[in-house]
C-alpha positions in Angstrom: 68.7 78.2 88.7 71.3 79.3 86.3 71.1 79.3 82.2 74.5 77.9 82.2 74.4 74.5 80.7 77.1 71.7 81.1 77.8 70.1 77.8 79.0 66.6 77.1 81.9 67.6 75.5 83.4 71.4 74.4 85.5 72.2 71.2 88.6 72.9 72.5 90.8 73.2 69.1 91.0 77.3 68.9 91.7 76.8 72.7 95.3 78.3 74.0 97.3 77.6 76.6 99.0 79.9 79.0 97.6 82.3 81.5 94.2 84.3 81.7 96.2 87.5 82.3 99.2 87.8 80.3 102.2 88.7 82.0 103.9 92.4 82.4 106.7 92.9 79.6 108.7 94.8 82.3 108.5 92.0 84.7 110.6 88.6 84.8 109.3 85.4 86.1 111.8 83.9 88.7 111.8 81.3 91.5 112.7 82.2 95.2 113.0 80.9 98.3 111.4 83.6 101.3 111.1 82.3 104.7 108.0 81.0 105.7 107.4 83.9 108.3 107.8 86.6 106.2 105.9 85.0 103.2 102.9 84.6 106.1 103.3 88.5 106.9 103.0 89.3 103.4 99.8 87.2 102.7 98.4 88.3 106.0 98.8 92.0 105.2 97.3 91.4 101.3 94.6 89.5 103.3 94.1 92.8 105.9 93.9 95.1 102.8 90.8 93.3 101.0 93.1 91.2 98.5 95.9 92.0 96.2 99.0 90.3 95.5 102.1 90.2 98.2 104.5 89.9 95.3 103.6 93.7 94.9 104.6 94.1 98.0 107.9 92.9 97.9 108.6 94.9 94.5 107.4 97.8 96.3 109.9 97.1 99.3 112.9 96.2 96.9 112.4 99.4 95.2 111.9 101.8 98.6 115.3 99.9 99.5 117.1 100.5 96.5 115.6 104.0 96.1 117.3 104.7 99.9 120.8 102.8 99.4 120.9 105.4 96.1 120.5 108.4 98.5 122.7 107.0 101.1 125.5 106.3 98.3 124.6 109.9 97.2 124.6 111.5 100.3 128.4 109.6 101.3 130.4 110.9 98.1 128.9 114.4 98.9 129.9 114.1 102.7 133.5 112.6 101.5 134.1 115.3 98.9 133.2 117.9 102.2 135.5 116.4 104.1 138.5 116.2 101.9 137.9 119.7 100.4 137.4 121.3 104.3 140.9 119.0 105.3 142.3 121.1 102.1 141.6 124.5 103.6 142.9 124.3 106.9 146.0 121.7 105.2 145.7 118.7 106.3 145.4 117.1 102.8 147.1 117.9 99.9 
């Protein structure tokens, strides 16, 4: 038997509201719509890992996706400034 006691009533006035963890400064609180499908993938695979939270996932996968359309911008000026110098050389461009 537990020593935890359920009282009548509990004084509540030096209560707060709000949540139990409070929230990342770095992070903003929005509301989206994901397709059902994908929202199941993402619980499934926090569920397969022993718990978690899928919304880590998706940060994760917007950043890998942002982190490869920088290279692939990167690597495209590079290739473009190739191209035109090498159409320079043999005068094609002037």
């Amino acid at each position: 038997m537990s020593n935890f006691e359920i009282k009548e009533e509990y004084d509540m006035s030096q209560a707060k509201r709000g949540a139990i963890v409070p929230p990342n400064p770095n992070q903003t609180a929005i509301t989206i719509r994901i397709d059902t499908d994908i929202l199941d993938w993402l619980r499934e695979k926090v569920n397969k890992t022993g718990g978690g939270n899928y919304q880590t996932i998706i940060n994760k996968a917007l950043r890998e996706y942002i982190q490869s359309d920088k290279e692939l911008s990167i690597g495209e000026s590079t290739l473009r400034r190739v191209i035109r110098e090498e159409l320079q050389v043999v005068g094609l461009q002037t």
